[in-house]
N, C-alpha and C positions, 0 to 999 in steps of 0.2 A: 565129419572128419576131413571131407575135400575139401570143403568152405575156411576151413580150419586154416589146411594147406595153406591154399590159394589167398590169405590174405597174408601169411608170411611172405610168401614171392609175390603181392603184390607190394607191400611196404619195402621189400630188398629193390626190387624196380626204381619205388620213386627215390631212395634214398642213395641210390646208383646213378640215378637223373640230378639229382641237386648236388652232387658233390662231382660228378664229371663238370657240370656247370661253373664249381666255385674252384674246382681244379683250374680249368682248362683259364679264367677269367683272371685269379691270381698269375700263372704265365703272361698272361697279356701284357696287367699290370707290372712284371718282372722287367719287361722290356726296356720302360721308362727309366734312362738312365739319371735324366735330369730330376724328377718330382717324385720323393718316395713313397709312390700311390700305395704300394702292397704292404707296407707297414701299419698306413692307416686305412687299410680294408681291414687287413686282421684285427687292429684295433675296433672297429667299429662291431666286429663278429666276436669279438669277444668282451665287450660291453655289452652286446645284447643279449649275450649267454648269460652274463652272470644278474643282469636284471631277470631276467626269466627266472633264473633257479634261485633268487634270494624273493621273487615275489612282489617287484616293483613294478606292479601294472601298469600307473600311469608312464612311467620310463620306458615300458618295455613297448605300449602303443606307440607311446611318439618317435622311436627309434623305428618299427615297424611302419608304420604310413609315410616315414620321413624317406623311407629304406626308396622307393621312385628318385627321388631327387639326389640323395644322394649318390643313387647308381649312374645320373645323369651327369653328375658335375664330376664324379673319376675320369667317363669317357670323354667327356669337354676337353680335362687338364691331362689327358693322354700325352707323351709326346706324339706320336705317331698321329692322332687326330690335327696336332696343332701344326705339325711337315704338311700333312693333307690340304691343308688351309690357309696354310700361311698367317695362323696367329702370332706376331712379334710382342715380344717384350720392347719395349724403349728404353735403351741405355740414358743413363741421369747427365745434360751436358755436363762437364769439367772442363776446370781450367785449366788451361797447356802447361807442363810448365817450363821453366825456361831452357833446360837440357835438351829438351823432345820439342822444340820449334822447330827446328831442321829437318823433322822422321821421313817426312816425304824425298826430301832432298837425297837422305842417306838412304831410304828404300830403294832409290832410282839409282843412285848409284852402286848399290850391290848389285842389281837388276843388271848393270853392264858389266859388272866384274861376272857376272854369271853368262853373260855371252860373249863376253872375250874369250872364257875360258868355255865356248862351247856345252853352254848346262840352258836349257828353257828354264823359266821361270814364268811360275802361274802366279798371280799372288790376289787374294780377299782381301779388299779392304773396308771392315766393318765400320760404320757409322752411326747413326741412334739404333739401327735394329739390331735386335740380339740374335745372334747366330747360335747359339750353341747348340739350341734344338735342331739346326739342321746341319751342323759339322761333325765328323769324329776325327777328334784328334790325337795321335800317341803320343806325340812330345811337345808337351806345355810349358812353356819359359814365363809368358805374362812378365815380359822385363822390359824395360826401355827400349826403344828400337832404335842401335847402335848399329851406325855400317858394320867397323869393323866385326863384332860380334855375327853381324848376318853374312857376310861374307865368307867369313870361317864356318859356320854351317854349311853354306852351300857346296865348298869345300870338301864336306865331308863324308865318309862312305855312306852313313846312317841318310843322308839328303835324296829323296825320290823327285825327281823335276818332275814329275808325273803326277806329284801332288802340290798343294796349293800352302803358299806359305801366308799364313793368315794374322794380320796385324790389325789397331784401328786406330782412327785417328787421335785420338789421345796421348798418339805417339809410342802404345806399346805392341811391342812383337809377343801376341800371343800362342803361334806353335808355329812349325814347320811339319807337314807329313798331313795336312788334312785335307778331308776327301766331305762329299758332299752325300748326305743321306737322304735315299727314299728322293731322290730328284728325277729320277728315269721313269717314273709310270708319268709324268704328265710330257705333254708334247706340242710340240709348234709344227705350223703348216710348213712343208719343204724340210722337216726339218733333218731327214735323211742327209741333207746336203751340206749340214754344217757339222765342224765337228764336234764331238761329245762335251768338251768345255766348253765349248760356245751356247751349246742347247744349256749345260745346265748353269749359266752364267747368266744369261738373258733371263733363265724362267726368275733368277733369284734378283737380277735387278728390275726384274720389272715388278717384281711383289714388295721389295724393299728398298732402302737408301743406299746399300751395297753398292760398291765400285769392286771390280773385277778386272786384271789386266792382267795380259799375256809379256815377255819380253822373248824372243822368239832369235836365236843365234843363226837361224839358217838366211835370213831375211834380215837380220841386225834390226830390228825396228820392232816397234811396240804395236799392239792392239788393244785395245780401251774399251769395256763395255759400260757403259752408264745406263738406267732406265732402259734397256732395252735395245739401244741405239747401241750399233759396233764401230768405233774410227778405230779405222786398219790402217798398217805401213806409218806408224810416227814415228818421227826419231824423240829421244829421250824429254828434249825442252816440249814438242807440242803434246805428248801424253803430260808429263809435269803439269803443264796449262790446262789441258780439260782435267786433268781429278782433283786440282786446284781450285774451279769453277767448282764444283758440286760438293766439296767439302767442308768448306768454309771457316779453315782454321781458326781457334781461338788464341787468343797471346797473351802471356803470363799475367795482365793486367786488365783481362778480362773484354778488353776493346775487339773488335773482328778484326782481324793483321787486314795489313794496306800493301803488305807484297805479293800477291796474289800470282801476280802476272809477272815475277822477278825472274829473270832468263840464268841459268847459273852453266856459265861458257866450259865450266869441267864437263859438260854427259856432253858438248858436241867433240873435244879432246878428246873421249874416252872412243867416240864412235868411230874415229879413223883409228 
């Protein structure tokens, strides 16, 4: 009769162990905003259920010995594994087109309509790596990146200078209000001594092609992070110049543009 017992609360144990397990693993999965891992976890648990209960051996093994591999390639395509790591997707190059030649021109120039009028400005400027695994953004536009348009955002009560208004070189503005995820557990040596966009701007351009600038109203001058490297105190033309350098716009006709280094005398206007 003990024996009896004792193998009821032994099987409530183990089946209290494997479902805390596929509990606690589904949240994990749940996190994942981007890849909809928990869909095809259930999916796979419940293909293996119904091979089991209709008596497809050979399915029900190769789903069972395969079950290693594929518990390893959820955790691989985690977001959270891929923050940790810094696995980039590679944006497809495009062609500019011909509206959005300027995007730089007009980003820099809202950037001073934003410290005329006393607002910081952070801004991402996304390049072949794909960010979305490591941005959260509230308000997604994905629209051409139009001064006027950015300007009136910045403008506006909903605009936190405190976050990062995030565009890419293809010329579109895709959100304003984003913040960077899961950046703060890794660390640079001194790095108490810089401030918090600066640590998690360096860690992100030095793992990807990412360009990061600050426009900075207290100082009227920009700050520029490339790879790692900070040029501090530029007025508007020599930031233009270095994220020019590392960008390498494309022109509607598919040539690398030859203005590269074009000085556009409105950002020194705007700086007095």
């Amino acid at each position: 009769m003990f024996g009896f017992g004792f193998s009821y609360i032994k099987d409530g144990i183990e089946i209290l162990f494997f479902s805390s397990i596929i509990y606690y693993f589904s949240l994990w999965l749940k996190k994942d905003r981007r890849h909809n891992l928990l869909v095809y976890f259930y999916s796979y648990c419940a293909f293996f259920s119904l091979a089991s209960l209709i008596h497809l051996s050979t399915i029900s093994a190769f789903l069972l010995y395969s079950s290693p591999i594929i518990l390893i390639l959820f955790i691989i395509f985690h977001q959270d594994i891929l923050q940790k790591n810094f696995i980039t997707m590679r944006n497809k190059p495009l062609t500019l087109p011909e509206e959005a030649a300027d995007w730089l021109e007009n980003l820099i120039r809202a950037s001073l309509h934003g410290i005329n009028n006393n607002k910081q400005i952070l801004c991402v400027i996304e390049h072949n790596s794909d960010l979305k695994p490591f941005l959260d953004l509230p308000f997604i536009f994905n629209s051409p990146l139009h001064q006027n348009m950015l300007t009136l955002l910045i403008d506006s009560n909903n605009f936190d200078q405190h976050k990062l208004v995030w565009c890419n070189t293809q010329g579109k503005l895709i959100g304003i209000n984003a913040a960077w995820v899961n950046t703060h557990n890794q660390s640079f040596q001194n790095s108490k001594e810089l401030p918090a966009w600066q640590q998690d701007a360096m860690l992100m351009t030095l793992k990807t092609d990412t360009i990061v600038f600050k426009a900075d109203p207290i100082r009227r001058a920009f700050d520029v992070i490339v790879k790692g490297l900070v040029y501090e105190n530029l007025s508007a033309n020599n930031a233009l110049s270095i994220i020019k350098k590392h960008v390498t716009p494309v022109n509607h006709k598919g040539d690398i543009s030859h203005d590269s280094t074009r000085q556009t005398p409105f950002f020194e206007q705007q700086n007095h």
